[in-house]
C-alpha positions in Angstrom: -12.1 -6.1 7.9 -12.4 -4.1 4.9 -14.9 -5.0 2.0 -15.5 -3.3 -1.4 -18.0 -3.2 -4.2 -17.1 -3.1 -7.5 -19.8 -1.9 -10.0 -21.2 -5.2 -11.1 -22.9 -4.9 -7.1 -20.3 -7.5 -6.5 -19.5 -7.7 -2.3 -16.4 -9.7 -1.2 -16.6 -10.3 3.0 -14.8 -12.7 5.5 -16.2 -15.8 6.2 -16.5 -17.7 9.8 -13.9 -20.4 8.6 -10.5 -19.7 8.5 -8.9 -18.8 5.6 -11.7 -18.5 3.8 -13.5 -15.3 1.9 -17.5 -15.1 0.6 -18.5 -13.4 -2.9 -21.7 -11.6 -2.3 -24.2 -10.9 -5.2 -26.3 -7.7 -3.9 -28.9 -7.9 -6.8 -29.8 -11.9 -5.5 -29.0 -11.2 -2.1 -26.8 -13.9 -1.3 -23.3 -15.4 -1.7 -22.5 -16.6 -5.4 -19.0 -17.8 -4.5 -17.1 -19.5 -1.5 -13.6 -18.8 -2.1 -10.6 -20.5 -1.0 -7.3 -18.8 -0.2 -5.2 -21.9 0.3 -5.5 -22.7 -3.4 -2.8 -21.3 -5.7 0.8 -19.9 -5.1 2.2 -20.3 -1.6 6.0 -19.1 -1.9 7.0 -16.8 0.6 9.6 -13.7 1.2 12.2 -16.4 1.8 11.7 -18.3 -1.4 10.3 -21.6 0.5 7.2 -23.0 -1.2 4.5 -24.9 0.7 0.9 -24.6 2.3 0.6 -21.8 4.6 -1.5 -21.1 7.8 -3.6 -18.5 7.4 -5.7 -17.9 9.8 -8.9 -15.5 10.3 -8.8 -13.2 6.8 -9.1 -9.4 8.7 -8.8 -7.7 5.1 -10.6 -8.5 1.7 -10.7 -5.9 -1.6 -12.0 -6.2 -4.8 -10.6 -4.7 -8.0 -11.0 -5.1 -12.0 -7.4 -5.0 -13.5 -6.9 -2.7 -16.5 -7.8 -3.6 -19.6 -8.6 -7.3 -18.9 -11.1 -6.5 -16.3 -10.0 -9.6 -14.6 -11.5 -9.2 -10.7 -9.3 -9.6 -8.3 -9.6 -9.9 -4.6 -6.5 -8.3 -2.5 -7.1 -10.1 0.9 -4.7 -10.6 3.9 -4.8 -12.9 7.4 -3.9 -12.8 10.9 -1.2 -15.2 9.7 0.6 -12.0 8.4 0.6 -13.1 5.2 -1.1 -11.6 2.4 -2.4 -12.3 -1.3 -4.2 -11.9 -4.6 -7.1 -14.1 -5.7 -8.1 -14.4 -8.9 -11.9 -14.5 -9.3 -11.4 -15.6 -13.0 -8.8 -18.7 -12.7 -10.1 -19.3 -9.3 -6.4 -19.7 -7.5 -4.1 -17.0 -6.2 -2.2 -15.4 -8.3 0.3 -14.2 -5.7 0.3 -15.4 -2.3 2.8 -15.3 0.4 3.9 -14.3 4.0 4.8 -10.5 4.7 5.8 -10.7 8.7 4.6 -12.5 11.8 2.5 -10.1 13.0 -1.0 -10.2 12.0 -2.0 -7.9 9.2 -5.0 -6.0 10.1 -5.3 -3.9 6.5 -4.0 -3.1 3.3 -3.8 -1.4 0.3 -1.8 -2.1 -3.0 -2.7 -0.7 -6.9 -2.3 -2.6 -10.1 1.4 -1.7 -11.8 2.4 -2.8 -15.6 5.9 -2.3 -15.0 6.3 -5.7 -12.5 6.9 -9.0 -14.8 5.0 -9.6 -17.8 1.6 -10.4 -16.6 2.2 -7.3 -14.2 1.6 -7.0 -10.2 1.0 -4.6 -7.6 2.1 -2.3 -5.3 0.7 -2.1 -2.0 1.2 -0.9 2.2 0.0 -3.3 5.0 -1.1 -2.1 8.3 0.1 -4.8 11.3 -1.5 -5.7 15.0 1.7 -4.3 16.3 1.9 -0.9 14.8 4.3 -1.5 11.9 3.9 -0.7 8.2 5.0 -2.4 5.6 5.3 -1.9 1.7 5.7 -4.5 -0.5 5.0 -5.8 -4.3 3.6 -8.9 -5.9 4.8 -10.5 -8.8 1.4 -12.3 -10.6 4.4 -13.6 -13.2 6.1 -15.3 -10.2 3.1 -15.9 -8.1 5.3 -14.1 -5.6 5.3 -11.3 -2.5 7.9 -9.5 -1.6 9.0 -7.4 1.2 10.5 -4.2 0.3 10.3 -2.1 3.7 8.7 -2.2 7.2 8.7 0.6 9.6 7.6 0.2 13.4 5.4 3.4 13.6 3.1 2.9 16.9 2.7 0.7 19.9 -1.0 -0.4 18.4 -2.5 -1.8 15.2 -4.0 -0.2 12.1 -7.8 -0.2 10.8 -7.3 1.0 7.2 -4.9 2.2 4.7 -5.7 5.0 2.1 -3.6 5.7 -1.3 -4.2 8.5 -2.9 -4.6 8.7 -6.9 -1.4 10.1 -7.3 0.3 7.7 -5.7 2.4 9.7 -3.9 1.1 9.7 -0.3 -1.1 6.8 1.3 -2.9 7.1 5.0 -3.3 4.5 8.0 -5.6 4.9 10.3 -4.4 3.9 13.8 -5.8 2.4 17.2 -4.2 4.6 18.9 -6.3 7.5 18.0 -3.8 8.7 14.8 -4.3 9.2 11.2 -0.8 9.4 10.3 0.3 10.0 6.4 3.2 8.6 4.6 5.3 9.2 1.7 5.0 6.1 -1.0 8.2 6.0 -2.4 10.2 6.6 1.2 7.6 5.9 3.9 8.7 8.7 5.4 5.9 10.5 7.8 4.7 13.5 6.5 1.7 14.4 9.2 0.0 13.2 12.1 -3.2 13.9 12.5 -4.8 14.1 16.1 -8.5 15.2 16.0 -10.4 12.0 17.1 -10.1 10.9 21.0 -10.6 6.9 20.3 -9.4 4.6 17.4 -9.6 5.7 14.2 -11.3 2.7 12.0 -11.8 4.1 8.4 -9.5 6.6 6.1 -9.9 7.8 2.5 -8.3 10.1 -0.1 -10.9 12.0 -2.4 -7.8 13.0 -5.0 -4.4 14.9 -5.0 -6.3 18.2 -6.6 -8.6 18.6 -4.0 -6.6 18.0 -1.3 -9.3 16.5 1.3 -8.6 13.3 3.6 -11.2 11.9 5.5 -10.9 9.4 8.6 -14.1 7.7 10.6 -13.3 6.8 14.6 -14.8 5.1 17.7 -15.3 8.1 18.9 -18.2 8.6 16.4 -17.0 11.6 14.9 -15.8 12.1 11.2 -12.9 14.3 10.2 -12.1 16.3 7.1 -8.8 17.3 6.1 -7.1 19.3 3.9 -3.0 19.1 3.1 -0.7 18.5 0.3 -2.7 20.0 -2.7 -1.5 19.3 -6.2 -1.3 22.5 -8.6 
């Protein structure tokens, strides 16, 4: 799955046991922090609370929210469900299940205008090919489903928003890097250069215009569409 730094050399990775996530510290070299994604919030799309069954955690990010700079940890599980741990309180403070299929990646950014403690809005790449965007309420504790679109016949590697948040990226098995609208999900492009999977996607920002994606094939790819003015 997908792993981030954050600029305190902070590293969050999967673990070997299910449903659980390691903190790295890259300055000592070892992990500072076993965390648990069971503890916290468990209500899911249907409103039913309870524990949930994870599974193997194939997606882990790490973010600072604005002005607190409280680290969080966006993860998500073969389970298909998906969440946001709170490195400060130690619990999730959104957890919940998205769809049966297993998630494979995912993307969301912070957004003030959900609740009173605010939330996020995010994409989620399945096993089966489908996207799905959705929002978490960190009021709430909750996830919800907002829209799910069967895309492919295979899974997706990684999902790109760009700084604008107008378009976002996924980066397919099935040798695609196929770009969406955020508001709609509507496909905009589908990219075809790479001849096996494509693993690894990212936006540099809407005024340059560049998108690149890393594949199986072992080649890197560089494109250029939907400049901003």
């Amino acid at each position: 799955g997908r792993t981030n730094i954050t600029s305190n050399n902070l590293l969050v990775t999967s673990s070997p046991h299910q449903s659980k996530l390691l903190l790295w510290d890259l300055n000592a070299r070892k992990p500072v922090m076993k965390i648990d994604l069971g503890h916290g919030t468990s209500t899911s799309k249907s409103g039913a609370s309870g524990s949930l069954k994870l599974g193997m955690c194939n997606y882990a990010s790490l973010w600072a929210m604005p002005v607190t700079g409280e680290r969080v940890v966006t993860w998500a599980a073969e389970g298909g469900h998906i969440g946001f741990f709170s490195l400060r309180s130690k619990t999730n403070i959104a957890k919940g299940t998205l769809e049966k299929q297993p998630i494979m990646c995912a993307n969301a950014l912070y957004s003030k205008k959900i609740g009173k403690k605010g939330g996020a809005l995010g994409f989620a790449g399945s096993a089966d090919g489908g996207i799905s965007a959705f929002s978490a309420n960190f009021e709430k504790g909750t996830i919800d489903l907002h829209k799910r679109l069967k895309v492919s016949s295979r899974g997706f590697s990684e999902i790109s928003i760009r700084n604008d948040r107008r378009v976002f990226a996924a980066a397919g098995w099935d040798h695609r890097l196929r770009v969406f609208n955020c508001k709609t999900l509507e496909p905009i492009a589908i990219l075809k250069y790479h001849t096996e999977s494509v693993f690894s996607t990212s936006f540099s920002s809407a005024k340059d215009g560049l998108l690149a994606s890393g594949s199986k094939d072992k080649s890197i790819a560089v494109y250029s569409l939907l400049k901003m003015k």
